[in-house]
C-alpha positions in Angstrom: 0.0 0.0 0.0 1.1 3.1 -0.6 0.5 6.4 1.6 1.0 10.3 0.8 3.0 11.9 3.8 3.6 15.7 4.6 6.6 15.6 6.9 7.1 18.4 9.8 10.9 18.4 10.5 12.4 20.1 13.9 9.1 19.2 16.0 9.4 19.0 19.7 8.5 15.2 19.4 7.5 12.6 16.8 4.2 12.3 16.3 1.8 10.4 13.2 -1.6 11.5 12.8 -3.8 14.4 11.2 -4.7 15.1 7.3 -2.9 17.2 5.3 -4.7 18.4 1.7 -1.9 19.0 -0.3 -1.5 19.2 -4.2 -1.3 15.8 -4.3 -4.4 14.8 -2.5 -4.8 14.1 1.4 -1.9 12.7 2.7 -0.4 11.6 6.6 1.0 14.1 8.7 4.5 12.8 10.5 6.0 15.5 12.6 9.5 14.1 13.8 12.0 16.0 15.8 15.3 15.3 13.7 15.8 18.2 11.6 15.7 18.2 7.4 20.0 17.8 7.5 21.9 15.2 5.4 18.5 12.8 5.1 18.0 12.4 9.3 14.0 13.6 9.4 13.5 11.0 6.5 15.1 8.1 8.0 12.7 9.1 11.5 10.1 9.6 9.5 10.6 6.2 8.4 10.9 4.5 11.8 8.2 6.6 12.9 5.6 5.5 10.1 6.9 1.9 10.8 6.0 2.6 14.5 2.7 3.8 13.7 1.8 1.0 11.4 2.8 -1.6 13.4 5.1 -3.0 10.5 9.1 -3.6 10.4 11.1 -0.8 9.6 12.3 -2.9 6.2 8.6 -2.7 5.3 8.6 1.0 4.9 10.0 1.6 1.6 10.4 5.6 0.1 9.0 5.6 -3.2 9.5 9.6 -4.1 10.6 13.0 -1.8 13.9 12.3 -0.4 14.4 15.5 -0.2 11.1 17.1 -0.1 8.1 17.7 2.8 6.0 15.4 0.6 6.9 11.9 0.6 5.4 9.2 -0.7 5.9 5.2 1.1 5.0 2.0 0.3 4.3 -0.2 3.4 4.4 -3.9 3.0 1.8 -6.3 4.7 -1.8 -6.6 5.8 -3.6 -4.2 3.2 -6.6 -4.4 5.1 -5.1 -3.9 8.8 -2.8 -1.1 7.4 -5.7 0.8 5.4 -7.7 0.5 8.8 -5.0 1.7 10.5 -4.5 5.0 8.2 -8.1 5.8 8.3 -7.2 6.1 12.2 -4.3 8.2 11.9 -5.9 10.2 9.2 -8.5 11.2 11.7 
């Protein structure tokens, strides 16, 4: 499955949850408290998504945004339990 993510770098903790209506349709909201320097908010962002999913870390893949506040994963597993779970976090 894959999930739109608008990423919130520098936050005073990690968090998952809340919509964001961007461009590219309604995606995740990940605030994470590493900051946007030499790829260390995406790799939290990962672990936190993986967190948040209740999946592995190696089933968070990034598809597109390495560099960007708009990511786009693909998480690997359930697609029922992890579309159930987004509709949570998604609020």
């Amino acid at each position: 499955m894959r999930v739109l993510l608008r990423v919130k770098p520098g936050a005073s903790r990690t968090a998952v949850g809340g919509r964001y209506d961007g461009p590219s349709g309604p995606a995740l909201v990940v605030a994470v408290a590493a900051r946007a320097v030499e790829g260390q908010a995406t790799k939290a962002v990962l672990e936190a998504v993986a967190t948040a999913f209740d999946v592995r870390r190696s089933a968070v893949t990034l598809v597109r945004g390495a560099t960007s506040r708009d990511k786009l994963v693909e998480l690997d597993g359930d697609d029922v339990a992890l579309q159930a779970r987004l509709a949570e976090l998604l609020g």
